[in-house]
C-alpha positions as CSV (number, residue, x, y, z in Angstrom):
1,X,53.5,183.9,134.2
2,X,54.1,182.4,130.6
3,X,54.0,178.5,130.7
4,X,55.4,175.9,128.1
5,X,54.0,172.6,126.9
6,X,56.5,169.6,127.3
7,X,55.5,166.6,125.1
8,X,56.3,163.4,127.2
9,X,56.1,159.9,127.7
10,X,55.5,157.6,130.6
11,X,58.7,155.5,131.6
12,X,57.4,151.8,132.2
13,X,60.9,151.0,133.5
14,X,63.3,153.5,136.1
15,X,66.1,151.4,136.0
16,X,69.7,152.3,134.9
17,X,69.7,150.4,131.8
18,X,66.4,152.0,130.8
19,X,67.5,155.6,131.5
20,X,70.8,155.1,129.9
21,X,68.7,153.7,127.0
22,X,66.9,157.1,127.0
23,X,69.6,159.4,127.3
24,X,71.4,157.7,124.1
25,X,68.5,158.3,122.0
26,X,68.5,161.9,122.9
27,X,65.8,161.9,125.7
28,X,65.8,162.8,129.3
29,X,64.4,161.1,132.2
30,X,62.0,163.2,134.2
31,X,60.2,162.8,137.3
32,X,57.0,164.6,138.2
33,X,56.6,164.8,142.0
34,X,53.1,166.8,144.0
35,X,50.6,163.9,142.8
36,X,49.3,160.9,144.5
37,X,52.1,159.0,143.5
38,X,55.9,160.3,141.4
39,X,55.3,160.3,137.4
40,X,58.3,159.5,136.0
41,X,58.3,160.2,132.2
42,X,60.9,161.5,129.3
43,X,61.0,164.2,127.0
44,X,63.4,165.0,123.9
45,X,66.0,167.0,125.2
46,X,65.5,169.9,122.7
47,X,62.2,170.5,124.4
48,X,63.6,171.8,127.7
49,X,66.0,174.7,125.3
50,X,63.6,177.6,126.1
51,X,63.1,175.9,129.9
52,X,66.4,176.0,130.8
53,X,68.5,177.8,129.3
54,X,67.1,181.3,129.4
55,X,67.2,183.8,132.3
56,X,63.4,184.1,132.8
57,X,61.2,181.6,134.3
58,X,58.1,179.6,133.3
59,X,55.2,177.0,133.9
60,X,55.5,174.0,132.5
61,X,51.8,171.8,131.0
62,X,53.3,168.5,130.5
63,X,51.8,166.9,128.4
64,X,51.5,163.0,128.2
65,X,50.1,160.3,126.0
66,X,46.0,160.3,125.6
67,X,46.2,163.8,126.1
68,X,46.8,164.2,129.8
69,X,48.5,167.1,130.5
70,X,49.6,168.3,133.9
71,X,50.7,171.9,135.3
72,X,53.9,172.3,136.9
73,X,57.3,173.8,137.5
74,X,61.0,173.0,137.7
75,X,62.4,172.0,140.5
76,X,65.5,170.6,140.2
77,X,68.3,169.7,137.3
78,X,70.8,168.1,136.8
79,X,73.7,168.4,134.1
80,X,76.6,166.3,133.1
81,X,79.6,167.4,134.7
82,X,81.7,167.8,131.6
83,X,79.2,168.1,128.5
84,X,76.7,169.8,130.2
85,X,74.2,167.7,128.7
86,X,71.0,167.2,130.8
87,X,70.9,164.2,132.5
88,X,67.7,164.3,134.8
89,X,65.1,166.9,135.5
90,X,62.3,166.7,138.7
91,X,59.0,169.1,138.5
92,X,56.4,169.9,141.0
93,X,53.1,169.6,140.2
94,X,50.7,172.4,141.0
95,X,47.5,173.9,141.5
96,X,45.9,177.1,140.9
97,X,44.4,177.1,144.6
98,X,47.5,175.8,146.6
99,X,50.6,178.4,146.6
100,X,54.0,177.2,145.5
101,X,57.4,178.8,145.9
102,X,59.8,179.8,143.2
103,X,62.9,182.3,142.3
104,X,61.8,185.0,140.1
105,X,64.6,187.2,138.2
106,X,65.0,190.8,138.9
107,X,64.4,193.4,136.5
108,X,65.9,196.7,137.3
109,X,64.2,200.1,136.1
110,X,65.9,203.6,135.7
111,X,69.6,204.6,136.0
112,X,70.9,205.0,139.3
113,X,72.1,208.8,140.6
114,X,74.8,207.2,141.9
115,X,75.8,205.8,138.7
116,X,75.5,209.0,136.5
117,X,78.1,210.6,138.9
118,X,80.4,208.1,138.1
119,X,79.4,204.8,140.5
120,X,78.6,201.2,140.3
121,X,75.4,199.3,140.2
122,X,76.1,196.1,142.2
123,X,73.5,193.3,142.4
124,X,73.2,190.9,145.6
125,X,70.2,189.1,144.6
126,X,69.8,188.6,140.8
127,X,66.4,186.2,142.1
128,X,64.0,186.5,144.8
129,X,62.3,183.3,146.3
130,X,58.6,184.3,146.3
131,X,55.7,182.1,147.7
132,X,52.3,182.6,146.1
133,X,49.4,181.7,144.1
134,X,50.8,180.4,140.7
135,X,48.4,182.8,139.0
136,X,49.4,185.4,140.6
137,X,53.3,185.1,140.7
138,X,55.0,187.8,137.7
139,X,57.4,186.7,135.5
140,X,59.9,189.0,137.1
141,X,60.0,191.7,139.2
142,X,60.6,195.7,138.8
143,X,62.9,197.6,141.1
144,X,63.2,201.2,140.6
145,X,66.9,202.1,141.3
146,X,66.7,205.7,139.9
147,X,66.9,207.2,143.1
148,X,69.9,205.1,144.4
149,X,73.0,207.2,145.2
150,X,76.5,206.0,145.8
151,X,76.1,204.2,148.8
152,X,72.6,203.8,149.2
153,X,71.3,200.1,149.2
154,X,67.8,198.7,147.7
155,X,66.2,196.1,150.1
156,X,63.6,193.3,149.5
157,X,61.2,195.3,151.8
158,X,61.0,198.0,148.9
159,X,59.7,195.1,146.8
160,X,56.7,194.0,148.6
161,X,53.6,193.4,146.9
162,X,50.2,191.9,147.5
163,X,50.6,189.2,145.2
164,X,53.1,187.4,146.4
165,X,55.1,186.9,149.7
166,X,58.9,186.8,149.9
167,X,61.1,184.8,151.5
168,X,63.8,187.1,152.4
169,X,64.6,188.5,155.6
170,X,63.5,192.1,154.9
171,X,67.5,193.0,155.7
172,X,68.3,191.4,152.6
173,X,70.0,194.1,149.7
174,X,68.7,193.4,146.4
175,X,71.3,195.6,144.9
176,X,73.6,198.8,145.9
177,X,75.4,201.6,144.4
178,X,79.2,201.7,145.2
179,X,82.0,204.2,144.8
180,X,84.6,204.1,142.2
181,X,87.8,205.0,140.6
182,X,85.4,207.0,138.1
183,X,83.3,209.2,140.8
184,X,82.8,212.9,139.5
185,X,80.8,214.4,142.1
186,X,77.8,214.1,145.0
187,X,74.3,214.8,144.5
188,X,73.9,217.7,144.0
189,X,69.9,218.5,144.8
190,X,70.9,218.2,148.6
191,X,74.7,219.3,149.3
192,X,75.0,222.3,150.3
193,X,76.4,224.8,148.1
194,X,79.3,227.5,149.0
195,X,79.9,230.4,147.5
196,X,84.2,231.0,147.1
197,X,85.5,234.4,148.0
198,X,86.1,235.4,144.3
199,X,82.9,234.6,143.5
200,X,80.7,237.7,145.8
201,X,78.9,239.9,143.9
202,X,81.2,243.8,143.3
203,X,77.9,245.5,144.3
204,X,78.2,243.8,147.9
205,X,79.2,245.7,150.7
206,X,82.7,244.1,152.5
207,X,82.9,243.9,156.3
208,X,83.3,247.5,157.3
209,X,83.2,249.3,154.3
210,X,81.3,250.5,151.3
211,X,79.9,249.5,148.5
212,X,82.0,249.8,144.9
């Protein structure tokens, strides 16, 4: 999984004058939690851009005064209810030999059947809560829907892999295929095919008489 370096600071004071302090001169407060003890520190908001506002996910080396620097992940944020301005972010702290749990993004592969005859690729679960080894978690994961026809559904139990446990129930739809207004036909590889009356061969012989 790619990982970021945040360039911090530690916070000497947590109090509400400090942060708003902070916040004014275009930092955020953050608190590190998985330690011996919560590190609360702040960062220039433009750090967190490529953190937070993208679709994929990352580690996080925060990294402190003296050079200290810390691995972790994101764990919660919160955003200013009318600006949308960061307010407060908490990370976990982690360790290659300790497993951690996180939402990865889903990345489909391949174009449905279903949607080449006219269908519509629904998604359920844009992000799968995984539990694993941080070395070992991707930084998303594939799901072949090419074989997907209308109505057909892709579970989290098609998405399995060694790496990584998820924590879905395995009745959980990932994504499905559903009929629309623009459906032109079934699959055709398995319907059965019928031949119309006009269509019989002139050389073949009709009930009870003889050939032409």
């Amino acid at each position: 999984m790619k990982s970021l370096t945040i360039n911090g600071s530690k916070r000497e004071s947590v109090g509400k004058k400090a942060t708003k302090a902070l916040r004014n001169a275009g930092k955020v407060p953050c608190v590190l939690y998985g330690g011996d003890q919560p590190l609360h520190f702040a960062a220039d908001e433009i750090a967190f851009k490529d953190l937070v506002y993208t679709p994929d996910v990352h580690t996080v080396v925060i990294e402190l005064e003296g050079g200290e620097k810390l691995d972790a992940v994101l764990q919660d944020i919160q955003f200013h209810p009318v600006t949308d301005a960061i307010l407060h972010i908490d990370f976990y702290q982690i360790y290659e030999d300790k497993e951690i749990s996180m939402e990865i993004p889903v990345h489909t592969v391949g174009v449905p059947r279903g949607v080449k005859n006219g269908g519509v690729l629904r998604f359920n679960l844009r992000r799968m809560r995984v539990k694993g080894l941080p070395g070992n978690l991707p930084d998303f994961i594939e799901a072949n829907v090419t074989s997907l026809k209308i109505g057909n559904k892709l579970y989290v139990t098609a998405l399995k892999s060694d790496d990584f446990k998820i924590m879905h129930p395995d009745n959980t739809v990932v994504c499905q295929v559903r009929t629309s207004r623009n459906v032109v036909a079934l699959d055709d590889e398995e319907d059965e095919e019928e031949t119309a009356a006009d269509e019989v061969p002139a050389t073949e012989v009709a009930e009870g008489g003889e050939k032409e």
